[in-house]
MARMAR-408954 format. One record per residue (C-alpha): residue in three letters; z, x, y. Coordinates in steps of 0.001 Angstrom, whole numbers. Each point is the difference from the previous one (the first is absolute). Layout:
MARMAR-408954
REC / resn / z / x / y
REC / ALA / Z / X / Y
...
***
This chain:
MARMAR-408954
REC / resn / z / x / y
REC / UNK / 61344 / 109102 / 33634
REC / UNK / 1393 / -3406 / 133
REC / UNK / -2206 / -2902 / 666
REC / UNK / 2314 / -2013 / 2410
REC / UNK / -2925 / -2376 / 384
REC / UNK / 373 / -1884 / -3894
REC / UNK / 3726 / 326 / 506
REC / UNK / 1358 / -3498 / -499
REC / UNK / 3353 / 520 / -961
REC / UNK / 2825 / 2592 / -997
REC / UNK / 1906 / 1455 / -3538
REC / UNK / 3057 / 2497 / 700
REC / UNK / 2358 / 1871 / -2219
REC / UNK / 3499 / 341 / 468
REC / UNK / 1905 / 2842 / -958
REC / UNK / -1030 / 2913 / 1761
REC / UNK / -2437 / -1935 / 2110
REC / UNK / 2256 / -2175 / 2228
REC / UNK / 3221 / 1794 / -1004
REC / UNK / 1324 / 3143 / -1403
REC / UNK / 761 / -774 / -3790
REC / UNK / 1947 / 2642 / -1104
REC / UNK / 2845 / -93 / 3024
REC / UNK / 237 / -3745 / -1227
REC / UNK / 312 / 402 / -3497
REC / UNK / 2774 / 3019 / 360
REC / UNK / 1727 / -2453 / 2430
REC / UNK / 289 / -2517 / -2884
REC / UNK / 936 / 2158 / -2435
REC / UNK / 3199 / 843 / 1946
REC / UNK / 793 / -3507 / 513
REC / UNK / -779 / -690 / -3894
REC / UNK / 1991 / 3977 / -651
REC / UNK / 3057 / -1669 / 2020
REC / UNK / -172 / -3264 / -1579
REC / UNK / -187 / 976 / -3369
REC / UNK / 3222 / 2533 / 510
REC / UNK / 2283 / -2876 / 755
REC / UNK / -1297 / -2340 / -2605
REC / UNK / -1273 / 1933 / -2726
REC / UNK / 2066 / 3305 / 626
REC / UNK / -1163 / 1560 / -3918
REC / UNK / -3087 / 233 / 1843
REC / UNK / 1132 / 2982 / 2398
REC / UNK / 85 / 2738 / -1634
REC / UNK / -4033 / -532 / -1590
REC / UNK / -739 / -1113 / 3706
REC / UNK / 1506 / 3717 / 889
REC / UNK / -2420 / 1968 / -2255
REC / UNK / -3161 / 943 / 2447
REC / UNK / -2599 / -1614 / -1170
REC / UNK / 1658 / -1905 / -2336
REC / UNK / -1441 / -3447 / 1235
REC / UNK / -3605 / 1173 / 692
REC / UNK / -55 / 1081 / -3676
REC / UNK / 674 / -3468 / -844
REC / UNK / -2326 / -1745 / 2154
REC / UNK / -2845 / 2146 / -849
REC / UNK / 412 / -1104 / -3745
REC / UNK / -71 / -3801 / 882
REC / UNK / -3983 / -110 / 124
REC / UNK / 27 / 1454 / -3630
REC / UNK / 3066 / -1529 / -1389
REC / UNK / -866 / -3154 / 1325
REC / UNK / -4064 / -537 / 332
REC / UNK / 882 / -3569 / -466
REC / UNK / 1248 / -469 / 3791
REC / UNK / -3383 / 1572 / 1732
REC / UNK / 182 / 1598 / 3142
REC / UNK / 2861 / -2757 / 907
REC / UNK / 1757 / 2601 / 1996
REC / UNK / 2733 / -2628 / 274
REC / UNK / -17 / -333 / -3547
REC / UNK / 118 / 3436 / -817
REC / UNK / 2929 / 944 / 2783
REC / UNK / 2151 / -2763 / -1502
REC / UNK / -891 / 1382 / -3872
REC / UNK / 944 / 2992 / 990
REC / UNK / 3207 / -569 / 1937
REC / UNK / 934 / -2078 / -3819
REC / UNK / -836 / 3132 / -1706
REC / UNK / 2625 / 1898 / 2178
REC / UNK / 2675 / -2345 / -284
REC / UNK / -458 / 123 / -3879
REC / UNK / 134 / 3798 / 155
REC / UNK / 2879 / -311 / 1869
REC / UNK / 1940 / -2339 / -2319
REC / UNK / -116 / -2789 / 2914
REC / UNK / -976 / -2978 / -418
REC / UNK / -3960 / -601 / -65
REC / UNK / 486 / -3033 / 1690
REC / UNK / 1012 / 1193 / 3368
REC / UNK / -3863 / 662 / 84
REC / UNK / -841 / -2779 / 1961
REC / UNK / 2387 / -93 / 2502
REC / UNK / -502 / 3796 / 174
REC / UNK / -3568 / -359 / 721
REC / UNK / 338 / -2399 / 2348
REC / UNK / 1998 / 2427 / 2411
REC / UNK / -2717 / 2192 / -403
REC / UNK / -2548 / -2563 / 883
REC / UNK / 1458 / -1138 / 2596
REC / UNK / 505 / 3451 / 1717
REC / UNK / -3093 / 827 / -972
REC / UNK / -1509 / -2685 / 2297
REC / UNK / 1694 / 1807 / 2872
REC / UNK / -2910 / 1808 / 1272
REC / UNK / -714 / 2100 / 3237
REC / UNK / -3885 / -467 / 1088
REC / UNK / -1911 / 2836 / 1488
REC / UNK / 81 / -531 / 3920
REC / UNK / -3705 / -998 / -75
REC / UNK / 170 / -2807 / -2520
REC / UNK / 1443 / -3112 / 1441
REC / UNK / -2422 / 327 / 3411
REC / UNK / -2822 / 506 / -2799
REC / UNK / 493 / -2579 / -1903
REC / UNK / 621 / -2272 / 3278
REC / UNK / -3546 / 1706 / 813
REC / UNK / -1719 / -621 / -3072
REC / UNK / 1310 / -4080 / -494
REC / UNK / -1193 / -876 / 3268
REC / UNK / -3513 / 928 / -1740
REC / UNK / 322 / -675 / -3730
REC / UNK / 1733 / -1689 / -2875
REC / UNK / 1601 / 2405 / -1925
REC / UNK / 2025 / 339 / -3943
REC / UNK / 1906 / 3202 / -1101
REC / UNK / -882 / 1404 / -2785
REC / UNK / 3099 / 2497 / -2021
REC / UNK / 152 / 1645 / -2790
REC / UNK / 4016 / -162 / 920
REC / UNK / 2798 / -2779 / -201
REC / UNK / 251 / -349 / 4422
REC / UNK / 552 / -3850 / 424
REC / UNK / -2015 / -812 / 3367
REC / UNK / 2341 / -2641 / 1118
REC / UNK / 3133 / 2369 / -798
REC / UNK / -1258 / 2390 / 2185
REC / UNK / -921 / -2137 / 2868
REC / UNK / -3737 / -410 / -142
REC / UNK / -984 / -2635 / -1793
REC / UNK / -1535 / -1353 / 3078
REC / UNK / -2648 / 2205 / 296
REC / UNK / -1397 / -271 / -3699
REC / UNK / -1861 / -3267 / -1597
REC / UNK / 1392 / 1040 / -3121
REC / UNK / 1326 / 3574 / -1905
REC / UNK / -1077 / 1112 / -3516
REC / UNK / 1862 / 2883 / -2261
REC / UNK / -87 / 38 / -3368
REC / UNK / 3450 / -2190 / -393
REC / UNK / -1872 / -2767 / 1203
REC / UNK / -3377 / 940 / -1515
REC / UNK / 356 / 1510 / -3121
REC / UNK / -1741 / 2808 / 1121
REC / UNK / -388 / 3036 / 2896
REC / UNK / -1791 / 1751 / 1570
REC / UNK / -2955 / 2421 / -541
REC / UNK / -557 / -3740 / -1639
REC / UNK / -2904 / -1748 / 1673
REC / UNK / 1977 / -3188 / -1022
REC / UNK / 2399 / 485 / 2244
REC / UNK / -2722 / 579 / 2632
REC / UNK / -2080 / -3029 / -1018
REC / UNK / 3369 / -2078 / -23
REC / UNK / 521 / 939 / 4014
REC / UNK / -3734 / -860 / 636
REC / UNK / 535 / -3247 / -1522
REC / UNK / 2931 / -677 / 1840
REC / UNK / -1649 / 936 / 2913
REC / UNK / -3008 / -2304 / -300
REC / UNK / -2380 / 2654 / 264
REC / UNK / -2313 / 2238 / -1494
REC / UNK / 1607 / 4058 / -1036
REC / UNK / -2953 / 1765 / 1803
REC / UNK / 1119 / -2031 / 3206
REC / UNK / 3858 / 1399 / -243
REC / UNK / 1194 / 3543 / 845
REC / UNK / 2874 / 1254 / -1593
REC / UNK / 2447 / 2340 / 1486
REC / UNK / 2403 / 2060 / -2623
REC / UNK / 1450 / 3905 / 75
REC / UNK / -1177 / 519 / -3770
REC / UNK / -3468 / 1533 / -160
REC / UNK / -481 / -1323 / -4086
REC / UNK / 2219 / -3300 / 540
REC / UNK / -813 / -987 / 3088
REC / UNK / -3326 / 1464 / 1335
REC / UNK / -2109 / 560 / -3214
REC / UNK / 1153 / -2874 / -1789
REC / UNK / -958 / -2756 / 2810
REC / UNK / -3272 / 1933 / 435
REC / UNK / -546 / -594 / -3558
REC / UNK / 1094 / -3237 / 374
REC / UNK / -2860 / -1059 / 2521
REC / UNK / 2574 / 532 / 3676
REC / UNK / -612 / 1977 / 2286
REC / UNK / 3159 / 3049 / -9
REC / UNK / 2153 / 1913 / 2687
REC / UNK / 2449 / 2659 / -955
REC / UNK / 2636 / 429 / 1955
REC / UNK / 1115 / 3754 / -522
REC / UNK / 3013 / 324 / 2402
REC / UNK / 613 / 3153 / -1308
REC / UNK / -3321 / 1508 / 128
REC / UNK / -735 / 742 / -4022
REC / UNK / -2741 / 1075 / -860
REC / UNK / -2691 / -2002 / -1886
REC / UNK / 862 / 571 / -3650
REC / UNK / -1917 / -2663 / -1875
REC / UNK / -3248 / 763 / -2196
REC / UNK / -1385 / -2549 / 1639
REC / UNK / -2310 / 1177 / 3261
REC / UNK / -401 / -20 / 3055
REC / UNK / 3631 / -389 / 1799
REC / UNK / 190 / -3636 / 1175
REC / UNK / 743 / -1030 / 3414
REC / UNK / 3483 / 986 / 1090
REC / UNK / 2115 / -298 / 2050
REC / UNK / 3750 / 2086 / 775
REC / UNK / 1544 / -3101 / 1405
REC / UNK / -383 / -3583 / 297
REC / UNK / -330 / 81 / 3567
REC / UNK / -2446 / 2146 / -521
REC / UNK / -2044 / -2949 / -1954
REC / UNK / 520 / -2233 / 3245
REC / UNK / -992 / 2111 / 2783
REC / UNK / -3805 / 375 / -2408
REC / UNK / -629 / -3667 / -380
REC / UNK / -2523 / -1042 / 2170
REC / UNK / 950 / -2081 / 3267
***
């Protein structure tokens, strides 16, 4: 159970937390698909091959261990590496990316997560803590958060306890007096229990516990859900 007691203040993921990811991240690849068609048009037929593109992207981590977990990074190595396949030029990487980017900031939030996070500020500071490349200010909540850590802007991600360390700092308080709130039970849940926070997972889609680590941890199937427990 959670102790809402110690709670002093809050750490939330992103993707898959306050928004579906992988809706978003289709949606930019069309716009980045369409983009690169009229300005890199080599690039079509390679684009056309089913899972053509994934192949790529999953090399990037190996290829290039140099960039990290900079998903950014890695997206815009691997849109380079098409372009090259393609006998485009590699410089329309950056431009390229940034259409991608830029859609991918284009998110749709669950139904419960702006009244939550309305909910939880009028309580607690909070930070966002991502292992992905969502820009808080992009997508329109950059108000809610004292500050947002990934591993662009921290050199490294979670199951990290850096990364958790670097919200509690920026939150001016101890990690045993945070709770955390992700959808990943090894990234999110296990990982800031390890790190000394208190953890929530929010399992929207009911999964079942499949972590070594035991006993389930509090959870929750919405964040609504998270709301309605917190003691009045």
């Amino acid at each position: 159970m959670i102790d809402f007691f110690k709670i002093k203040a809050i750490s939330l993921d992103l993707d898959d937390t306050l928004w579906p990811v992988w809706p978003t991240i289709g949606r930019a690849e069309e716009a980045l698909a369409a983009w690169l068609a009229q300005k890199a048009p080599g690039t079509v037929p390679l684009c056309a091959i089913p899972g053509y593109q994934r192949q790529i992207r999953e090399a990037m981590p190996a290829l290039r261990p140099d960039l990290g977990n900079d998903l950014s990074a890695l997206r815009r190595e691997a849109i380079r590496v098409l372009l090259e396949k393609a006998g485009e030029d590699p410089s329309l990487a950056e431009p390229a990316f940034e259409v991608f980017f830029e859609a991918r900031q284009k998110v749709i939030f669950f139904e419960d997560t702006l009244s939550t996070l309305n909910f939880l500020k009028s309580k607690y500071p909070m930070v966002a803590l991502s292992n992905g490349n969502a820009d808080i200010e992009k997508v329109g909540l950059k108000d809610y958060f004292v500050a947002a850590f990934n591993p662009i802007n921290l050199g490294v991600g979670k199951p990290d306890p850096k990364m958790f360390h670097a919200g509690a700092n920026a939150l001016g308080v101890k990690p045993e007096h945070i709770l955390h709130i992700g959808d990943d039970p090894h990234l999110d849940v296990v990982a800031a229990q390890n790190a000394g926070l208190q953890a929530v997972w929010l399992n929207r889609e009911e999964k079942l516990w499949s972590h070594e680590v035991h006993p389930t941890p509090y959870t929750i199937s919405s964040l609504k859900r998270l709301c309605d427990a917190w003691p009045r």
